[in-house]
N, C-alpha and C positions, 0 to 999 in steps of 0.2 A: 503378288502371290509368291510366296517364299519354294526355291529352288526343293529343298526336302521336307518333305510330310512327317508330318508325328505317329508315332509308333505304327508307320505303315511299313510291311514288308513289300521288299522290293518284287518282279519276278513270280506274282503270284497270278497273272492271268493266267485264260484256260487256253489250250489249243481249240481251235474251231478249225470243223473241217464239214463243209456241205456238199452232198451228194445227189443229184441228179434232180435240185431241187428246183422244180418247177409252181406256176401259181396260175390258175384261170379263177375267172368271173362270171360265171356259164359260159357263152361261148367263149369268151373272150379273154387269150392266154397273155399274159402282163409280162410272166418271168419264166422264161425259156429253160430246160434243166440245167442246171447249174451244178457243176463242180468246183469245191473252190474252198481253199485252207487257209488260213487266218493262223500266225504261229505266234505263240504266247508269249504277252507282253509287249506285240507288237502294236501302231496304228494303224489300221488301213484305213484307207477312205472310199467313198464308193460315188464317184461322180458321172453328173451326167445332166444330161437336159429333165426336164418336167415327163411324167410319164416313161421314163426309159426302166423304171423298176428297183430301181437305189432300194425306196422306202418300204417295197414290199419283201426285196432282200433282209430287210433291219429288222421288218415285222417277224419274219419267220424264224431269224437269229434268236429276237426274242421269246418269240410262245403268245403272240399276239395272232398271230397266222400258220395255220398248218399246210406245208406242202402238196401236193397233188399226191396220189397213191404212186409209191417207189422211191418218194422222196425222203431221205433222211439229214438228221443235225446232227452231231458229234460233239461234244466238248470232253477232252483228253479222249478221246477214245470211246466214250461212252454214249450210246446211242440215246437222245433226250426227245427226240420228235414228239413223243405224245406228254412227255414230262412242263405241266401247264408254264406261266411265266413267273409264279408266284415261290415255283422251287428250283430253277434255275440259277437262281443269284446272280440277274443283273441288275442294273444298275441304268435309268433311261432319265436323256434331256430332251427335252424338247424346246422346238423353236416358238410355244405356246406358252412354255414354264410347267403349264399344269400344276401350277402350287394351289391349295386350299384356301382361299378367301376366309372363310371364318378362322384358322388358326394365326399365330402371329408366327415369326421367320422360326424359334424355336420349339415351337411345335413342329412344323411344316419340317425341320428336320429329322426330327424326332419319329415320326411317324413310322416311316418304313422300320426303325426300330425296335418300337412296341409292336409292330403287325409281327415281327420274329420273335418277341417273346423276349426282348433282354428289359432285365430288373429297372424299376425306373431313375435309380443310380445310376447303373452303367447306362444306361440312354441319355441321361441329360449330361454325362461325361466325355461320351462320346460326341454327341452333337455338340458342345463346346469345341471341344478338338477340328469340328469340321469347317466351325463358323471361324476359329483363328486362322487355321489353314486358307479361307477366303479373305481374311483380313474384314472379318462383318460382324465381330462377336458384341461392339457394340448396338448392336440390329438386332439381335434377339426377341425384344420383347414387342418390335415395332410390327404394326399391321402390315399384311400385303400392299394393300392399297396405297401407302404410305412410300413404296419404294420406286426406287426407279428402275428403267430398262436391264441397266448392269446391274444391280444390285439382283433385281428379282435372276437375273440368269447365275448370279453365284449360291444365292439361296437354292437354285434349282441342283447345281453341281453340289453342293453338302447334302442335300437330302440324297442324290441318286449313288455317293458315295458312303456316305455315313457304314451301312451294313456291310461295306469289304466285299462289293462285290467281285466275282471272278471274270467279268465282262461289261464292260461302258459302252451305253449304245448311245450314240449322238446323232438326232436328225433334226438337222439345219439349223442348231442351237443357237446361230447368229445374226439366223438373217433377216429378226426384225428390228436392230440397232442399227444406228446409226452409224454413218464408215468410219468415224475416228475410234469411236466406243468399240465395234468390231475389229480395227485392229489391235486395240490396247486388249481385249479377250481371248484374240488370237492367240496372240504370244503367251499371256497367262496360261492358255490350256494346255500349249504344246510342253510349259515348264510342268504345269502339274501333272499331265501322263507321262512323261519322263521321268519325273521323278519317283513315282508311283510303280511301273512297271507295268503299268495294267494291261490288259489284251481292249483297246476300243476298235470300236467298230464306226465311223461319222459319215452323213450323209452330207452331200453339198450339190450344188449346181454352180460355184464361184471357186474356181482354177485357183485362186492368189490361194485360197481354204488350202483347196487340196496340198498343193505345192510347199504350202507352209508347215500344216503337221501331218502328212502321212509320208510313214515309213515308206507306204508303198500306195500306187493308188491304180484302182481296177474301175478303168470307164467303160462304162453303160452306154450303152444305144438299143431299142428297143427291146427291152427285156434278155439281150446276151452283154458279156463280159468280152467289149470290141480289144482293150490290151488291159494289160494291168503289168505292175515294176514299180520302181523305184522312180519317182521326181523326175530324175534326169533322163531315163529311160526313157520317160512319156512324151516328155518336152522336147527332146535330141533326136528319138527314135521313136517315132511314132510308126503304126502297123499298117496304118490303112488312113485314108482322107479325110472319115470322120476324124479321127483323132486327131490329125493333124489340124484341122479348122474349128475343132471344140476347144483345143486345149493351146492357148497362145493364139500366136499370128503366122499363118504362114503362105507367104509370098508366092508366084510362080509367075514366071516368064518362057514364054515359047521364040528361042531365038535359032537361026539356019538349022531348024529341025531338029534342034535340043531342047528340051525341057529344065526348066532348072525352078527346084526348090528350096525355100530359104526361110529364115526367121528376120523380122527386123532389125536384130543387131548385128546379123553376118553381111551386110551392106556399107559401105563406103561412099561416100560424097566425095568425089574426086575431080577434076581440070576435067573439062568434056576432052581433048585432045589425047590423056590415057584412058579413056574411060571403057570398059566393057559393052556399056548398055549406056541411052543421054536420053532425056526425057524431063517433063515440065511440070513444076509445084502445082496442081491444082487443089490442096486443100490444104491449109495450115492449124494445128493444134497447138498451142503452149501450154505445157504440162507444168511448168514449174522448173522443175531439173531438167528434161529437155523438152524438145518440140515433135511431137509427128508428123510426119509430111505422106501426103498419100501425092507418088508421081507416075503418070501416065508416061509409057514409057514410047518413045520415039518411033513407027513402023507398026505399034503392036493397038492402036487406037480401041479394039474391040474386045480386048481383055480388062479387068479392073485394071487399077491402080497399083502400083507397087506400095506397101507402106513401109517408111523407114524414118529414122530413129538421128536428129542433128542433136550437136549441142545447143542450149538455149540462148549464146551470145551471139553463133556467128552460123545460125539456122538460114538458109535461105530464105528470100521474100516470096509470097503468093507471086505464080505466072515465071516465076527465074528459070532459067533453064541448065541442069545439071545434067552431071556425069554420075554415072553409076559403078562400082565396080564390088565384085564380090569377094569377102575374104575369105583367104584358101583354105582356114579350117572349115567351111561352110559346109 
């Protein structure tokens, strides 16, 4: 997927800004009010376990769900809460495709086109433009049925783009491919909203997602926003314990009345004789590039495992008995 888009302007997403936006199912309250601003042309991602509320967040972005009474939507300022999803202008993927079985790929792009009323010139000129931009314009004429996994999720991305919209809503666009296929997409999509400038909005429950294309990412736990920042923010400085055990690995050790937490790369295999902490391999992973090691740590029997991170030639054997030590950026 080619770094810049054809005659797309850059910088044309909308600000999104939601207000005190909450969601029940008679009794039963999904998504807690919610304040929360989305700045234009940014990614954010909205992650979190099954149930935490991501997807009813994305619904009401969109105009698929109305908030609870007091609840408002904003794009640039303008208050759109009762404005349905069909005059909003976005733009939606899903992790279903939701493509049209009876049309073929240029229709299927085509569609949201003519539903706005452009000439069926500029419609089939522009769905070309979308289908190069996917590198699929030889697919055009091919049946849905006829495609594959990838394919049908880029046909999905040209149709929900095709009309310029001012907002990309993505929920879980990935996560019924396959992991090699899901990472060669990954990377596609992060170059094509960069290059684009769009304002998205993605839903996910998979960390590697988040980490990879959101500018900024706001996890979920039971229908509230537990942190939201920047990648590093989330990962480095986490708020609170959910966020620390949803998002990575993180370690803890209770040693002379100190607490110490950690990620698996701020750890050291070190000579037991200078070691911090000494304790015993009981589970070995080989990952390829390196090995996991989950080690019980010496005194501490009734706590997990410490997990941490060898290289793959000189990884300790199952049952070895090492040294642990932590590095001081930790």
């Amino acid at each position: 997927m080619p770094t810049n888009a054809p005659n797309e302007s850059r910088n044309s997403g909308a600000h999104i800004s939601l207000r005190q936006c909450s969601k029940s199912y008679r009794a039963n309250r999904v998504l807690q009010p919610l304040d929360l601003d989305i700045r234009a042309g940014e990614t954010l991602v909205l992650l979190g376990p099954s149930g935490c509320g991501k997807t009813t967040t994305l619904r009401i972005i969109a105009g698929l769900d109305t908030p609870d009474a007091g609840g408002a939507v904003l794009f640039d300022g303008q208050n759109v809460t009762a404005v349905p999803i069909e005059r909003r202008n976005v733009g939606m993927v899903f992790q279903s495709y939701a493509l049209f079985p009876n049309m073929n790929v240029g229709d299927n792009v085509k569609y949201g086109l003519r539903v706005r009323g452009y000439a069926p010139a500029e419609a089939h000129s522009r769905a070309q433009q979308m289908l190069a931009m996917m590198r699929i314009e030889e697919l055009a004429s091919r049946r849905i049925d006829q495609l594959s996994g990838g394919q049908r999720q880029r046909v999905a991305l040209a149709r929900a783009l095709a009309p310029q919209p001012r907002v990309l809503l993505l929920d879980e666009p990935l996560a019924a491919l396959d992991a090699r296929l899901r990472d060669t997409l990954r990377v596609e999509i992060d170059r094509l909203l960069r290059s684009l400038g769009i304002t998205a909005i993605y839903v996910t429950h998979d960390q590697s997602e988040a980490m990879a294309l959101g500018d900024r990412i706001a996890v979920m736990e039971k229908g509230v926003v537990a942190q939201i920042g920047t990648p590093e923010d989330i990962y480095f400085r986490p708020s609170n314990a959910f966020v620390s055990d949803f998002v990575g690995t993180m370690n803890t050790i209770l040693h002379n009345g100190a607490r110490y937490l950690f990620r698996p790369e701020d750890i050291e295999l070190v000579d037991r004789s200078s070691a911090q902490f000494s304790g015993t391999v009981v589970q070995r992973q080989f990952l390829g590039d390196h090995v996991q090691l989950a080690i019980a740590i010496d005194g501490n029997q009734e706590q997990r495992p410490v997990t941490a991170r060898a290289d793959s030639r000189t990884a300790p054997p199952l049952n070895a008995s090492v040294g642990l030590t932590l590095r001081p950026s930790h």
